[in-house]
C-alpha positions in Angstrom: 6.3 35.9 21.0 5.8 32.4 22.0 1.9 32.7 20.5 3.5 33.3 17.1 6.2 30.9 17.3 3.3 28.3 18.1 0.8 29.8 15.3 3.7 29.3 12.7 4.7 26.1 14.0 1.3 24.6 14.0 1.0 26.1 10.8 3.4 24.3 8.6 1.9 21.4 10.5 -1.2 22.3 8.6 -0.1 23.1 5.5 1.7 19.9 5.7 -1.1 18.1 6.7 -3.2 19.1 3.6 -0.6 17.9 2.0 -0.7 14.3 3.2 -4.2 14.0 2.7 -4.3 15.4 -0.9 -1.4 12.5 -1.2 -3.3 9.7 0.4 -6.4 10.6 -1.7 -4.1 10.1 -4.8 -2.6 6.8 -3.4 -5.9 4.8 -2.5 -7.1 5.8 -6.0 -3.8 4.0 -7.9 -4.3 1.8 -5.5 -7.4 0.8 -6.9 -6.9 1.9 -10.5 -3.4 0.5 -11.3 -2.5 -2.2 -8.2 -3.6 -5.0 -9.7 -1.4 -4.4 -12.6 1.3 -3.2 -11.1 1.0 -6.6 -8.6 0.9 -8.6 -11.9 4.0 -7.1 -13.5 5.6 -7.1 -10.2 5.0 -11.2 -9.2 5.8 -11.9 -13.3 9.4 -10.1 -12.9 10.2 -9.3 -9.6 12.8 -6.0 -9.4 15.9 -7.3 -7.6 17.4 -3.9 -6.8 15.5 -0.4 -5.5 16.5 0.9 -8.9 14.3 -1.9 -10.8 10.8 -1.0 -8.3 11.0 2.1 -8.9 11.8 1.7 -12.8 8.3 -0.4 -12.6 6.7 2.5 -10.6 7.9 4.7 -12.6 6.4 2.3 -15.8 3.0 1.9 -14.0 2.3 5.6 -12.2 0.0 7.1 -14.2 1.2 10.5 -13.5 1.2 9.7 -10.0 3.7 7.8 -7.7 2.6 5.7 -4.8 3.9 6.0 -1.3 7.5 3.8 -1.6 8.3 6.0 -4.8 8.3 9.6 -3.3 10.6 9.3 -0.6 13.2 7.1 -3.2 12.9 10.2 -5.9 13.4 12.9 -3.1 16.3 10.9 -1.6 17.8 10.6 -4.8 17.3 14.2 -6.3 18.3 16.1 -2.9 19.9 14.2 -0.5 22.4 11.3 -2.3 23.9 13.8 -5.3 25.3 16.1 -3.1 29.6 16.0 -3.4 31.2 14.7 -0.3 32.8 17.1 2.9 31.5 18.1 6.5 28.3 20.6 5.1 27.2 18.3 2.5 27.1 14.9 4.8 25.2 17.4 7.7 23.1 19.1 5.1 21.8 15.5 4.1 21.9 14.1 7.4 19.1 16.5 7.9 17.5 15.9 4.9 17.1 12.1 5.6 15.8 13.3 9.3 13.1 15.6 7.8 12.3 13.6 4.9 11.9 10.4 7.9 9.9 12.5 10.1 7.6 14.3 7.9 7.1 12.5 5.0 6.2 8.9 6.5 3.1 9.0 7.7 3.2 6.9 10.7 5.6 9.3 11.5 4.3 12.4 11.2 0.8 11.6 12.9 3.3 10.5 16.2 5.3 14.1 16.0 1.7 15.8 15.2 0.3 13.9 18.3 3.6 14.7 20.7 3.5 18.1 19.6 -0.2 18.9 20.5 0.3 16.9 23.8 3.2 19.6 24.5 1.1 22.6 23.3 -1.5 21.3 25.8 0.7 21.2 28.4 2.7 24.3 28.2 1.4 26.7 25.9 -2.4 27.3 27.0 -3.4 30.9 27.7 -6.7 30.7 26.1 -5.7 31.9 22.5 -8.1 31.0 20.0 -6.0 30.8 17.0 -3.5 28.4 18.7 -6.9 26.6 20.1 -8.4 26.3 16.6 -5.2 24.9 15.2 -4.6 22.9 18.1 -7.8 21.2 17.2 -7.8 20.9 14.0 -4.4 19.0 13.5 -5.8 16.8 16.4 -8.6 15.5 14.3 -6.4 15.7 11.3 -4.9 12.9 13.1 -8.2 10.8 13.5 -9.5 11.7 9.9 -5.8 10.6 8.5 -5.8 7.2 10.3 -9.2 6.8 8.8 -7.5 6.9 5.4 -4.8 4.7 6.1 -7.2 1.9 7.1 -9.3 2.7 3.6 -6.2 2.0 1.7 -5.0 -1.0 3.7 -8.2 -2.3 2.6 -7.8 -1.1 -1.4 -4.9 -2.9 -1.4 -6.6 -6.1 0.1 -9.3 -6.0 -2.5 -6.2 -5.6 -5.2 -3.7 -8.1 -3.6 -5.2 -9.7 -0.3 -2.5 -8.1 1.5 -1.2 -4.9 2.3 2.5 -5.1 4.1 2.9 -7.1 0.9 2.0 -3.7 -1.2 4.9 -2.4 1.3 6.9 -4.5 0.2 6.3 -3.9 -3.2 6.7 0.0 -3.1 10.0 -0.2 -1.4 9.0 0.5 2.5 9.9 -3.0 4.0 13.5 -4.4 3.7 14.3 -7.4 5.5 17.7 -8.8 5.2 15.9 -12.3 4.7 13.9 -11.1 1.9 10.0 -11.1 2.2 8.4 -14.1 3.5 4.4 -14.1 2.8 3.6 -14.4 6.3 0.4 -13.4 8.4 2.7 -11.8 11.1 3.1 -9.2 8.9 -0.3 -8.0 8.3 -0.8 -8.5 12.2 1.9 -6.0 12.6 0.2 -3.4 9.9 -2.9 -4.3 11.5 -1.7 -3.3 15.4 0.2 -0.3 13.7 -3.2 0.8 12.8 -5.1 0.5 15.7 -2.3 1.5 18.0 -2.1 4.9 15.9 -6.3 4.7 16.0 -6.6 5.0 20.0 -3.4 7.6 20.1 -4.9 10.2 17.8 -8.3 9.8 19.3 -7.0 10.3 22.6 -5.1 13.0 21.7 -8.5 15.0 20.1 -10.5 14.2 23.2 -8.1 15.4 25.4 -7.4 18.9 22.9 -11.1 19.3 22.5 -11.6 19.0 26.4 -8.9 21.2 27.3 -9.7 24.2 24.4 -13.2 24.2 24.1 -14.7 22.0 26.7 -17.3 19.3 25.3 -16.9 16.1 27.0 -18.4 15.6 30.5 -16.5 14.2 33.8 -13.2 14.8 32.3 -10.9 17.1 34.0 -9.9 20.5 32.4 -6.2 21.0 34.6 -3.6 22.5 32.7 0.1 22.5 33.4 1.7 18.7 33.6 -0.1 16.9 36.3 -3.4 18.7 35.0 -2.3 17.3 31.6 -1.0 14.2 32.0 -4.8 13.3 34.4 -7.0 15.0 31.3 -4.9 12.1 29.0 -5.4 9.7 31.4 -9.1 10.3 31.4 -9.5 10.6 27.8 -7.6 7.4 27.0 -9.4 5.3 29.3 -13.2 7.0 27.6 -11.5 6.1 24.4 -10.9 2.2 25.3 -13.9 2.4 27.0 -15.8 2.9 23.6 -13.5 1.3 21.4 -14.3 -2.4 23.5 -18.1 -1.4 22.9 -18.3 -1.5 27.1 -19.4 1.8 27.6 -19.0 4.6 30.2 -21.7 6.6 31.2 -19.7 9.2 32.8 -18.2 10.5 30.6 -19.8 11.5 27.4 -19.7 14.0 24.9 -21.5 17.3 25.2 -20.9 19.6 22.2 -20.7 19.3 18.4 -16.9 19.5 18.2 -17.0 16.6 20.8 -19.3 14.5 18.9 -17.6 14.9 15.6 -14.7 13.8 16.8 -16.4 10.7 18.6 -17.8 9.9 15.2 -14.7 9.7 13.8 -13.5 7.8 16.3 -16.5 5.2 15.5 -15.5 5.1 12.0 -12.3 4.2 12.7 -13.1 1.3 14.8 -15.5 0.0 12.3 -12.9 0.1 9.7 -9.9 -1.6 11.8 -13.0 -4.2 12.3 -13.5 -4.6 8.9 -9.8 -4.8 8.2 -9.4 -7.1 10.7 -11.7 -9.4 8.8 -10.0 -9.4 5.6 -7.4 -10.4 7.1 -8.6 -12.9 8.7 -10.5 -14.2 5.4 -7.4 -13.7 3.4 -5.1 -15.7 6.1 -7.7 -18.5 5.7 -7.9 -18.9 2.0 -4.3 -18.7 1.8 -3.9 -21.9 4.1 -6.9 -23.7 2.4 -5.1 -26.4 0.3 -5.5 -26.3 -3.8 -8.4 -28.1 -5.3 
């Protein structure tokens, strides 16, 4: 019984999952089909209200809305027309809760990555379905972060800055109104990474514990077994991720590899991000010719 309620869970996860990335996909491409006009129109009129964005989303989508759109057209259709009373102000209290938890990515990838952690710890028996799935949402998590840095970076080649293409699609409200400022994109930019070494973590630590693969890292289950296998596997992935190295440890099967080479083109692409940033901080500060 608790098999299936695990394979079901695990599998809306899935189904879910596919589709975020199908989503993503289609966001990085308007990003770099239709963000430079949509930047244009936006800094030659800017909306004042949420209405007025999403009018110019809406005037720009192309058949397809970007990230800050979606969640405003689901919270309008489902979750602010309902009539007032008790069930109605639940029912959408929920909504907001599901449509905050599953919908935003950063989100999700935490609730994916807490809910692996927890079928590590307490629901191994050896089953290979809940194994495969396990895994697989695990390096859905790596390969999703990868895609999040891609389009941080189309929207740097579109705007030289990406928390201001948050800001533009509706996802940053700040009661002082948006200030150009670098400690924004430092905040995107540790968002990023932070998310970069969780996920990762999270795979090595599946992969080790389901299918073996990585060397010197300890396969205990219950808590204490757990909680020393994530120990282990975070301090291999820092260990990489600084470029110092740990010959101890290493990976020893095909799974385990794969998911170390995502872990490399993650880091790569944080690096390069981090550049832009950097580049775009500085030509922003250079005074006008």
């Amino acid at each position: 019984m608790v098999d299936l309620a695990l394979i079901f869970l695990l599998g809306i996860y899935f189904l879910w999952a596919v589709v975020k990335s199908i989503t993503m996909i289609r966001s990085i491409y308007w990003a770099a089909q239709h963000g430079g006009k949509y930047t244009e129109d936006f800094k030659s009129d800017p909306p004042e209200t949420e209405l007025q964005r999403y009018a110019l989303l809406e005037e720009n989508s192309a058949g397809f809305f970007p990230f800050g759109a979606k969640s405003y057209k689901i919270r309008v259709l489902f979750l602010e027309n309902f009539e007032d009373g008790a069930w109605r102000r639940r029912t959408r209290r929920l909504g907001k809760i599901l449509l905050a938890n599953f919908w935003q990515s950063g989100r999700f990838m935490l609730l994916v990555g807490i809910t692996v952690e927890g079928v590590n710890t307490f629901g191994f028996d050896g089953s290979p379905r809940i194994a495969y799935l396990v895994v697989i949402m695990a390096l859905w998590s790596v390969l999703y972060n990868i895609m999040l840095v891609v389009e941080a970076l189309a929207w740097f080649v579109m705007v030289r800055s990406y928390a201001f293409a948050y800001f533009m699609l509706g996802s940053i409200k700040s009661d002082g109104g948006w200030r150009e400022s670098s400690v924004s994109e430092l905040l995107v930019l540790g968002t990023l990474l932070a998310f970069s070494i969780f996920n990762l973590t999270v795979a090595v630590s599946s992969i080790k514990l389901w299918m073996g693969g990585f060397k010197s890292i300890s396969r205990g289950s219950g808590f204490s077994g757990e909680v020393r296998r994530f120990v282990q596997s975070l301090y291999y992935v820092l260990a990489n991720m600084t470029t110092v190295g740990d010959g101890d440890i290493s990976p020893t099967t095909s799974m385990a590899r794969f998911s170390i080479m995502l872990g490399y083109a993650s880091q790569l692409l944080i690096i390069t991000f981090s550049v832009a940033l950097l580049l775009s901080a500085v030509s922003r500060d250079e005074p006008a010719s």
